[in-house]
Structures are given as structure tokens and as C-alpha cells.
C-alpha positions as CSV (number, residue, x, y, z in Angstrom):
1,X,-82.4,-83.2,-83.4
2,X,-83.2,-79.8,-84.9
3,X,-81.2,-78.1,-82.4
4,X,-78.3,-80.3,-83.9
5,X,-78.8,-79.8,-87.4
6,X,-78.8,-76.2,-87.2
7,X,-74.8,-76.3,-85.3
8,X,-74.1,-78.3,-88.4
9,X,-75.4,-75.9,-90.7
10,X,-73.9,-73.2,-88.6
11,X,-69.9,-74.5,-89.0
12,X,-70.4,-75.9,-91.9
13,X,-71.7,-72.3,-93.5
14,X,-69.1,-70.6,-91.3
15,X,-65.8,-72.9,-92.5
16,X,-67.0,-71.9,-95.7
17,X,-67.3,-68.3,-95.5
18,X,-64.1,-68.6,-93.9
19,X,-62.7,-70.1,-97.1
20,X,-64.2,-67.7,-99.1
21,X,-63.2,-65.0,-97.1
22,X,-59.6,-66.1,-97.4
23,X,-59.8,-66.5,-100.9
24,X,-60.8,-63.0,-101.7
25,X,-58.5,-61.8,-99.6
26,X,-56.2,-63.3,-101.5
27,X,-57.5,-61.9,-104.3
28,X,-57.6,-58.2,-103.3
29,X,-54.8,-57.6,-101.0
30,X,-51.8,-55.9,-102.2
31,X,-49.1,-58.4,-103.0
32,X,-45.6,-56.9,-101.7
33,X,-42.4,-58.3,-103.5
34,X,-40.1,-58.4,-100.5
35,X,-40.4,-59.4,-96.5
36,X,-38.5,-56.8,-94.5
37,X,-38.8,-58.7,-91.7
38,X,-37.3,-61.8,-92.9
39,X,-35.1,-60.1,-95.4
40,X,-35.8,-62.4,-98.1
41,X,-37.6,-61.8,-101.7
42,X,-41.5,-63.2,-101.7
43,X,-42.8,-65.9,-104.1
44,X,-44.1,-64.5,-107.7
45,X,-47.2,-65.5,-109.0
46,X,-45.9,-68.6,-111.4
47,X,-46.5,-69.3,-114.8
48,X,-49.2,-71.6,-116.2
49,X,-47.2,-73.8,-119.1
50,X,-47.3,-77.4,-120.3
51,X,-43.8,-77.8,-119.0
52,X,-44.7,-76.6,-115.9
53,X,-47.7,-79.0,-115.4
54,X,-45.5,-81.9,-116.2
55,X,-42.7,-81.4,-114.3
56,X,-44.7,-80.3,-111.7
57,X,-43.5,-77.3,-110.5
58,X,-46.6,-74.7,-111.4
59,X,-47.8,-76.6,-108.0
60,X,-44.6,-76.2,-106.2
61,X,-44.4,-72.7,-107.2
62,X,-47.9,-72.0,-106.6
63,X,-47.9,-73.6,-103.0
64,X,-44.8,-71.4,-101.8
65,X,-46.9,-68.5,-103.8
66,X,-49.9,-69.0,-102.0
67,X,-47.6,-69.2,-98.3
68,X,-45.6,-65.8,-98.6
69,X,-49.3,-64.1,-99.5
70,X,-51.3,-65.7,-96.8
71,X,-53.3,-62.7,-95.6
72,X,-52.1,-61.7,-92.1
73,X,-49.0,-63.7,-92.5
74,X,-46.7,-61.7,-90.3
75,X,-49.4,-61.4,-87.5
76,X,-50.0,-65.5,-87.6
77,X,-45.8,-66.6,-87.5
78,X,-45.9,-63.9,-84.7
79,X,-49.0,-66.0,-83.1
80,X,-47.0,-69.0,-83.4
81,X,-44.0,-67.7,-82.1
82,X,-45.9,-67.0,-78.5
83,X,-47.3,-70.1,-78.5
84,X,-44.1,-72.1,-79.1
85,X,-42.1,-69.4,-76.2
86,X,-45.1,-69.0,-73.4
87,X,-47.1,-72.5,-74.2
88,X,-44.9,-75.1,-75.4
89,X,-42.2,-73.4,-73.1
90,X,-39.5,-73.9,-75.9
91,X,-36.5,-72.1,-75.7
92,X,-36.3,-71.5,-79.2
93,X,-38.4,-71.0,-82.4
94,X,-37.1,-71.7,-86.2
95,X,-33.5,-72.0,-84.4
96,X,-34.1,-68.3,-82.8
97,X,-33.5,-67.8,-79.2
98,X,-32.7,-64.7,-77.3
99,X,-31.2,-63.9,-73.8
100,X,-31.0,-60.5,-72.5
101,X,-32.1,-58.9,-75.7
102,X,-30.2,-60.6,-77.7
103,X,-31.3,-62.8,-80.7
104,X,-29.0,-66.0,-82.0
105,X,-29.2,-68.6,-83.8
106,X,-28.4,-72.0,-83.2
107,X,-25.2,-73.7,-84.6
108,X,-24.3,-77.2,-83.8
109,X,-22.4,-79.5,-83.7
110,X,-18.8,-79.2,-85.0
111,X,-18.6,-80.3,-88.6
112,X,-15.1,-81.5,-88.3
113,X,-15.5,-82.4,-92.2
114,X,-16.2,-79.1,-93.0
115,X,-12.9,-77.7,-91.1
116,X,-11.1,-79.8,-93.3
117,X,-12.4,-79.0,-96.1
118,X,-11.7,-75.2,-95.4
119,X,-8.2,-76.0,-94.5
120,X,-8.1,-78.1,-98.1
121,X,-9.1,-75.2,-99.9
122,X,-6.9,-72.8,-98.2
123,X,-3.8,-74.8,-98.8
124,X,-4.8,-75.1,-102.5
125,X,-4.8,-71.1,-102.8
126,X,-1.8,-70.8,-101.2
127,X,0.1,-73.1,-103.4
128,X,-1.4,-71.9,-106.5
129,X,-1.5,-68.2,-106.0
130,X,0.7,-67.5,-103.2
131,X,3.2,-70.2,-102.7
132,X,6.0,-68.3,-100.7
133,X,4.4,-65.9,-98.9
134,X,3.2,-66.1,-95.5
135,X,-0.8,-66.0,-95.0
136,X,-2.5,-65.4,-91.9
137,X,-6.2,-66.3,-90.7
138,X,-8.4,-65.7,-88.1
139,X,-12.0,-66.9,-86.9
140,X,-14.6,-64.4,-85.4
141,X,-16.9,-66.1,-83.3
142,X,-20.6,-66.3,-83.9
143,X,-22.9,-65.0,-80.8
144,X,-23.6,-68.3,-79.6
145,X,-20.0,-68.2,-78.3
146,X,-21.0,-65.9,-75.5
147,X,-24.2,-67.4,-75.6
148,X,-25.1,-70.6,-76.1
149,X,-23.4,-72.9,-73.7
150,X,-23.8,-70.2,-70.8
151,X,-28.0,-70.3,-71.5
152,X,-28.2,-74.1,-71.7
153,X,-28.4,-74.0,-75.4
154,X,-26.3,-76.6,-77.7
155,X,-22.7,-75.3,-78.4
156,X,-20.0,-76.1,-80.9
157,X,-16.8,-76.9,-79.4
158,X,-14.8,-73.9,-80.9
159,X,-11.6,-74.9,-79.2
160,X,-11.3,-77.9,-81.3
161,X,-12.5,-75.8,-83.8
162,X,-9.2,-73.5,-84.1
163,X,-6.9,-76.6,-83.1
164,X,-8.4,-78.7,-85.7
165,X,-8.1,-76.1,-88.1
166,X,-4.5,-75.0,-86.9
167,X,-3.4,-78.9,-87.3
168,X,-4.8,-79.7,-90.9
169,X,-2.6,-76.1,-92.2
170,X,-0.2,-77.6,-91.2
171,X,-0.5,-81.0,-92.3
172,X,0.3,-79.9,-95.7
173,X,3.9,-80.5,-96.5
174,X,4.8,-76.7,-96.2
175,X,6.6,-74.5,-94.0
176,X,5.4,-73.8,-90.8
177,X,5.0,-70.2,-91.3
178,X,2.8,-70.5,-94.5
179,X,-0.1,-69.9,-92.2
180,X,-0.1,-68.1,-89.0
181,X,-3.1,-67.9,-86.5
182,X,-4.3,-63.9,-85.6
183,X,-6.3,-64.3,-82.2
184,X,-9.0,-62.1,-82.2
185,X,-11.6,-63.6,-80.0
186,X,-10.2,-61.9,-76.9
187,X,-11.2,-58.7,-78.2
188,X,-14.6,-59.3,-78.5
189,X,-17.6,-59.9,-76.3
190,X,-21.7,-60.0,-77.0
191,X,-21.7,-56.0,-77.0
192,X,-20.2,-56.1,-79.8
193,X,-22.6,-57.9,-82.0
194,X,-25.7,-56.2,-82.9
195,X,-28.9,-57.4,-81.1
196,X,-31.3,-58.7,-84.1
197,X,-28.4,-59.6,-86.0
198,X,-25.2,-61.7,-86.6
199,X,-22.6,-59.1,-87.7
200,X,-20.4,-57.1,-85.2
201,X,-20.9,-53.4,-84.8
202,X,-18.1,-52.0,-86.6
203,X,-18.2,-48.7,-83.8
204,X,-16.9,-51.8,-81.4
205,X,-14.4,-53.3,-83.6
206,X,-11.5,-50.7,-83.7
207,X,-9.1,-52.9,-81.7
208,X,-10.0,-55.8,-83.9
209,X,-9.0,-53.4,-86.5
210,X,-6.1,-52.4,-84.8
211,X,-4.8,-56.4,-83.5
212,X,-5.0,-57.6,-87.3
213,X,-2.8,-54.5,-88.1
214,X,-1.0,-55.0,-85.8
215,X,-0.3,-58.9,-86.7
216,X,0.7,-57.7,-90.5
217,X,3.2,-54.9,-88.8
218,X,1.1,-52.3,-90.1
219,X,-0.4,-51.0,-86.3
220,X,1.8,-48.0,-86.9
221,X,0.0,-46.2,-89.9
222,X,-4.0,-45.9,-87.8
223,X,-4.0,-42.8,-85.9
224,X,-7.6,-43.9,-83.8
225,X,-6.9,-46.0,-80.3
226,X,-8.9,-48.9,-79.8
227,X,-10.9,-47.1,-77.1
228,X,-11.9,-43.9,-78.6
229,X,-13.8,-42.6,-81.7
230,X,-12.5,-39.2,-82.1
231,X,-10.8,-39.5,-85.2
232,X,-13.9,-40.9,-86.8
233,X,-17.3,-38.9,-87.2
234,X,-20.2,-41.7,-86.3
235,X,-23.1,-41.8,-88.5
236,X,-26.0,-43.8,-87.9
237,X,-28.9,-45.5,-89.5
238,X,-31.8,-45.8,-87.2
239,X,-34.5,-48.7,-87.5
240,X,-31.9,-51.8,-88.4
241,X,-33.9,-55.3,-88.1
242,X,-31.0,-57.9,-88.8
243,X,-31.5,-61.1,-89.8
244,X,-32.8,-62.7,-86.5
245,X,-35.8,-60.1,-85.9
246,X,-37.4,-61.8,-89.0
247,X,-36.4,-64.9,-88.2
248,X,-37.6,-65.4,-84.3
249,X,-41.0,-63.4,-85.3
250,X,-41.1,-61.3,-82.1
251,X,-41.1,-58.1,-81.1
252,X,-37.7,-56.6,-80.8
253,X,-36.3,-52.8,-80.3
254,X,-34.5,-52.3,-83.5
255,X,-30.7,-51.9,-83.9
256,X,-28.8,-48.8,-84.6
257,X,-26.4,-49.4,-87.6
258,X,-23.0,-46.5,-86.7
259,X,-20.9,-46.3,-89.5
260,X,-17.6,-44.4,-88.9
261,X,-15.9,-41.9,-91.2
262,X,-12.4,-39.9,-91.9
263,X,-11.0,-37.7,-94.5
264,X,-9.6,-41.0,-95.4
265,X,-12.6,-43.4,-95.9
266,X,-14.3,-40.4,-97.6
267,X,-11.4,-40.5,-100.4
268,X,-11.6,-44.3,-100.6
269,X,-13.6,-45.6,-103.5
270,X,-14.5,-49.7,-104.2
271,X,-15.0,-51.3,-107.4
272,X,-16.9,-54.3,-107.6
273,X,-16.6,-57.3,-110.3
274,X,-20.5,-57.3,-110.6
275,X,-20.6,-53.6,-110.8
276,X,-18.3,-53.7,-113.8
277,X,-20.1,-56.1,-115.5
278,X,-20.8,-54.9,-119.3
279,X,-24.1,-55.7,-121.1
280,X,-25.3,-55.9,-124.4
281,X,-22.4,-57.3,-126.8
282,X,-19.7,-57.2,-124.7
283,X,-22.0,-59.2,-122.4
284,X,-19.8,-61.0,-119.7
285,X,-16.9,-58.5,-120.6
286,X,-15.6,-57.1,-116.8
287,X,-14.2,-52.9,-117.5
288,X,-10.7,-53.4,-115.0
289,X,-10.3,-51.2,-112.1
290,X,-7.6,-49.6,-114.0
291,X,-9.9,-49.3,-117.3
292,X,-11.4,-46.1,-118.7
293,X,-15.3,-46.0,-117.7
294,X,-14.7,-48.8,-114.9
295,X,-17.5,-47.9,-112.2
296,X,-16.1,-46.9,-108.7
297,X,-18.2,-46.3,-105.7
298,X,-17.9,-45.0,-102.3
299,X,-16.9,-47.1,-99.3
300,X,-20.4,-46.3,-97.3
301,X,-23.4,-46.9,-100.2
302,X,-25.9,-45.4,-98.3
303,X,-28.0,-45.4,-101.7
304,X,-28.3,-49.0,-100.4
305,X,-30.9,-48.1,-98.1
306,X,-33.5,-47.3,-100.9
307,X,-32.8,-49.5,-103.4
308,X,-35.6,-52.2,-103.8
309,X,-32.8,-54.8,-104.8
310,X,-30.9,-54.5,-101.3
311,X,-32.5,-56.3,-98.4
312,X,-30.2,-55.6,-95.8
313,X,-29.6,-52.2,-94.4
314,X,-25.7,-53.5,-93.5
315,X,-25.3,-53.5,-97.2
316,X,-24.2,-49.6,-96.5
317,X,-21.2,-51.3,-95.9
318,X,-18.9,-51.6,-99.5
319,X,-21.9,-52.3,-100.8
320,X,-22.8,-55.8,-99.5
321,X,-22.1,-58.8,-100.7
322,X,-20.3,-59.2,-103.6
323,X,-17.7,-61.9,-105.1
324,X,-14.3,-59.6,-105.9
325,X,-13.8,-56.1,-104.6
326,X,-10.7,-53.7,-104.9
327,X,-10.9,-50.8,-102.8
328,X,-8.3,-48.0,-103.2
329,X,-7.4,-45.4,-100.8
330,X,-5.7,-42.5,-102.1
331,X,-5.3,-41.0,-98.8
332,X,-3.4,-43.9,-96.7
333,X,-0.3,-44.0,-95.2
334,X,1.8,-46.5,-97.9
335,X,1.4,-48.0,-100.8
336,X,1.0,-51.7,-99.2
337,X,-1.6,-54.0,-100.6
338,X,-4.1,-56.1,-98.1
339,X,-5.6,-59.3,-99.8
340,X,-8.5,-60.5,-98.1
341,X,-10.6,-63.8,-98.2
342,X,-13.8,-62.7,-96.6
343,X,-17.5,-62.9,-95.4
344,X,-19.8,-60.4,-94.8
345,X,-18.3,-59.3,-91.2
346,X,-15.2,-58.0,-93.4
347,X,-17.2,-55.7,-95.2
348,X,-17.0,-53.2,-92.1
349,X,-13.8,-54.2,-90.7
350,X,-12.2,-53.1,-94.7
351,X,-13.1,-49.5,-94.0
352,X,-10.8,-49.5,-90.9
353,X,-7.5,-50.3,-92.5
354,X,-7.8,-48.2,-95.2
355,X,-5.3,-45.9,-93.3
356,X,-2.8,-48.7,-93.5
357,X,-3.6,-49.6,-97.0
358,X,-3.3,-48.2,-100.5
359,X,-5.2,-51.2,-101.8
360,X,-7.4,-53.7,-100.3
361,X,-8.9,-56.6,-102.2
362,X,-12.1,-58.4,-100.7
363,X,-12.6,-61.9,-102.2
364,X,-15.6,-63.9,-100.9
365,X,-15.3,-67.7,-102.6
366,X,-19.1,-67.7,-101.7
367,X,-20.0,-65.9,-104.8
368,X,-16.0,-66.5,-107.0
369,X,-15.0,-69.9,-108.2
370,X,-11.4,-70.0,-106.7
371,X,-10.2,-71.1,-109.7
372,X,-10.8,-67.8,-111.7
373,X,-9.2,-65.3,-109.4
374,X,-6.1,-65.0,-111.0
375,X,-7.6,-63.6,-114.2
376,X,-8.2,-60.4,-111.7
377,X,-6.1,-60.4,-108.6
378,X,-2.3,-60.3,-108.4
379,X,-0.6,-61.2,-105.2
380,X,2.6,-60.5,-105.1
381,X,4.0,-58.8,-102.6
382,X,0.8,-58.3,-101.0
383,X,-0.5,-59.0,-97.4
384,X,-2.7,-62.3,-97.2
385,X,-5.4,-62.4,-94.8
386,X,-8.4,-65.0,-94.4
387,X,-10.9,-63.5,-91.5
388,X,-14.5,-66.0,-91.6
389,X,-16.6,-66.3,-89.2
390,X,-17.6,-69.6,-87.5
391,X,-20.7,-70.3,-89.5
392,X,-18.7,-70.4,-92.9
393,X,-16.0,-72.2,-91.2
394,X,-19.0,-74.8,-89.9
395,X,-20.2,-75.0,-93.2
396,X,-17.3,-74.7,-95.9
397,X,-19.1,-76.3,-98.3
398,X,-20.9,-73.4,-99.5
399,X,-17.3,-72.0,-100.9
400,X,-16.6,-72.0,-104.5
């Protein structure tokens, strides 16, 4: 019976010192702002008001607080991830799984309610902004394309993607050549995609570059082949963990980011809507591309890399993500203006055509309501191109 008591004792005294080990841990540890790893900002420490006791949210906050400052956090959702891989056997972990080094995430099934609500949208800005002009569009794959199905994993059925797609454009009572479909998959293959993260290494992309070109009768004006680099010089960021690293919680060799330059891209400068952004009394005031004091930047913002605010080292690339972008090119062949509806995989592809193109205007309907970009963008005479990748096309309701 004694012999008893003490092991209570014993686990009782130990789950407590446990607990108040934990909780000065809590206390003491440094408390970063950001998770590299999962590229993602952490919970602040919330507010105590009467407002938030009522509504309830000081708990809510102080739960997801408490969760992104768990001492040896990163260590723990690493634990997990090896159990749920070599003990449970599962092939995947959060959505994560990898084959032959590289890490994807799962996307399934087809929202066919989605395509159509893409296709909706993309009739809407043609009528309003660019009624008799021809527009083309094309759909880069996600990895699980050369992935998924191959691996036994769940896989979207992209062809009826692009046919389903392909017949709602045309439903619209337009002419047939008010859209018209750039094929771009055939160019592309798992090499080309980075191996922690979802964007295509834009090193690997020059004859994506130079088919879209191509498609708009503007192949003529790039000088680089789509098999060599020499009229480029490559630069490279070492240490790249995309997305996926953070998200699948193990161990992977970091990417190499390459980003290629010219005497071209080096002339090339970008202006941003949110860049131009006045504060103060002219608060919500945006200074024109064309305005005196109207910030420009370069095409490659390697400042990205240290600034607290950026998350993702691809940012390098026009700056990230961003709602309207104009990037001029002083140094390009013509005067011919490229309009582009866009994701995040255009922001490397952009630098590419700038050979091509005097102008180019990136416009990602993520951050823009569609509605208000005629108050910055004319598009007359202009090239239309929408490029997105699968996973907006999947999920179009996240467009404005």
C-alpha cells in the first residue's frame, strides 16, 4: 500500500512540475514574430478588454497565442510528422506528401462550380474592359499533375478541367475567337517546379516564356533559346524553404532560388498600386506611374530577403504579391503592351518578356476588386493574357 502511494505521489508531483515547467518556459523563452518554416506570421500576445471578454475572443486569441509559442513547437510537429509517415504508415501529413524529393500538396476533387465561376468572371472583363479584342488563357499545372495520380494519391481530372473551362468561354454569346486556349503543359515536367515549393523555377521556364510569345506573335523580339541560358547571367539565392518544407514538418534539402538577368531586366523597373499608396492627408490617394514622385522599383527586389515584412524568399521576384503592377522596360524591342491576369507563378515568367514588351501590367483579382481596374489600367490595343494556375482555377472563389 505504501509502495503505491509513493507512485502516486511520484506522477502526480512529476505532471505537475511538468506543468510548471511549461509554464515558465512559456514565460521566459523568446517569443519570435514570424515561423520561417511555415512562412506564416505567429499569434501576438492579445489584449485584455471588456469587449474582448464578452465576445469572447481574448480566449480565442489567447488559445492560438498560447499554440504558436508552445516551447519546442517546431521539434514536437516534427515528432508528429514521423509518427504519422513511419507509424501510422500514412502517406501524407497536413495534405503534404513527397515522392522522390519532392513535396506536394493535395488538391482534390474538381470543383466544377468553381470553373465556372472563373469562366463567369472572365467573360465579365472581357465585355466590360475589352469587348473586341481577342484574350488568351492558359493553365499551369500544380505538381500533383506529375504526381499525384502516378503515386496513388487523389488527382483532379485536369482534362475536364481545360474542356470544361474551354466550353463555358464559349458559352457566352461571343465570337469564337474572344478567348483562345495557349497550351503550355507540354513544356513542363516535375523538374521544373522547385522541391519544397509550388512555383516553377523560372531558370526552367524559358520556352514557357518563349510558347506564350510565341502565341501573341511576339516570339521574334527574345533573343535566349528555350534550351540555353547564355544571354541571361543566373543569380541565385541559396537556403529557399517554399511553402511545403513548413508545411510537411520534415527534413528537406533546401531549394536554390536562380533568378536570371540581362541588360534588359536590369533597365526594367515595376511600380506597384500598394507601393504608391500616399499617407497622411492624402490617405488612400495612389501617385500614377506617370506622376512626379511615383515610387519605381527594380524587377528582382532582392531587399526582399531582409525585410521582416516578407515571408517568402520568391518575393525577389517583382516584389511579391501585389494587386496592380505596371512594369516598364525601356530597353525592349517595341512599344507593345502585355496585360496580364495573374498569380504568383507570373511574377517570374514577367521578367522574361520584357524583351518583347515596353509595358507589362500584372493584375491579380486576389488582392483588386475587378470592378476598380479601370480607374488604373487602359486596354486598348494591348495584349490580353490570363495564365493561373490550377489551384486558383480549383478555387475561384478567392477572386475579387
Amino acid at each position: 500500500m505504501k509502495e503505491c502511494k509513493w507512485k502516486r505521489r511520484i506522477t502526480i508531483y512529476g505532471f505537475v512540475l511538468c506543468l510548471v515547467s511549461m509554464m515558465v518556459l512559456m514565460v521566459i523563452s523568446p517569443k519570435d514574430t514570424v515561423s520561417s518554416a511555415e512562412r506564416r506570421r505567429l499569434a501576438e500576445k492579445p489584449r485584455l478588454t471588456a469587449q474582448s471578454l464578452l465576445d469572447k475572443s481574448f480566449m480565442d486569441d489567447t488559445e492560438q497565442y498560447l499554440l504558436d509559442h508552445f516551447p519546442f513547437r517546431g521539434g514536437l510537429r516534427r515528432i508528429k510528422a514521423y509518427f504519422a509517415y513511419d507509424v501510422l504508415r500514412q502517406k501524407e501529413n497536413n495534405d503534404i506528401y513527397v515522392v522522390d524529393g519532392h513535396a506536394a500538396k493535395l488538391e482534390y476533387p474538381l470543383n466544377e462550380a468553381s470553373i465556372k465561376r472563373l469562366a463567369a468572371k472572365m467573360n465579365k472583363l472581357r465585355q466590360q474592359y475589352f469587348p473586341d479584342q481577342t484574350a488568351w488563357y492558359a493553365i499551369v499545372p500544380d505538381k500533383n499533375y506529375f504526381l499525384a495520380e502516378q503515386n496513388g494519391f487523389p488527382s483532379m481530372d485536369y482534362e475536364r478541367m481545360g474542356s470544361l473551362l474551354s466550353q463555358e468561354l464559349r458559352a457566352v454569346s461571343v465570337p469564337d475567337t474572344a478567348f483562345r486556349y495557349m497550351d503550355i503543359v507540354s513544356d513542363l515536367t516535375i523538374d521544373d517546379y522547385y522541391h519544397t515549393d509550388t512555383h516553377w523555377r523560372q531558370e526552367r521556364i524559358l520556352e514557357v516564356a518563349r510558347r506564350a510569345a510565341d502565341a501573341l506573335g511576339m516570339g521574334d523580339f527574345l533573343s535566349f533559346s528555350p534550351e540555353g541560358l547564355s544571354a541571361f547571367t543566373e543569380n541565385k539565392i541559396k537556403d529557399f524553404y517554399g511553402v511545403y518544407y513548413g508545411q510537411a514538418a520534415l527534413p528537406m534539402d533546401p531549394d536554390i532560388i536562380v533568378y536570371l538577368t540581362s541588360e534588359v531586366t536590369d533597365a526594367a523597373r515595376v511600380w506597384s498600386l500598394e507601393e504608391n499608396m500616399q499617407n497622411g492627408k492624402n490617405a488612400g490617394r495612389v501617385l500614377q506611374p506617370d506622376e512626379e514622385g511615383a515610387v519605381w522599383k527594380a524587377v528582382y527586389q532582392t531587399e526582399k530577403l531582409d525585410d521582416e515584412k516578407s515571408l517568402d524568399k520568391y518575393d525577389v521576384f517583382v516584389g511579391g504579391a501585389s494587386s496592380l503592377q505596371v512594369i516598364r522596360s525601356p530597353k525592349a524591342a517595341t512599344q507593345r503592351r502585355l496585360i496580364m491576369f495573374r498569380d504568383s507563378y507570373t511574377s517570374s515568367l514577367a521578367p522574361l518578356l520584357l524583351e518583347a514588351y515596353g509595358e507589362i501590367v500584372l493584375i491579380d483579382l486576389r488582392y483588386i476588386d475587378a470592378a476598380r481596374i479601370g480607374a488604373y489600367v487602359d486596354f486598348a490595343g494591348a495584349d490580353i493574357l490570363f495564365l493561373y494556375n490550377t489551384s486558383i482555377v480549383n478555387h475561384s472563389e478567392m477572386l475579387k
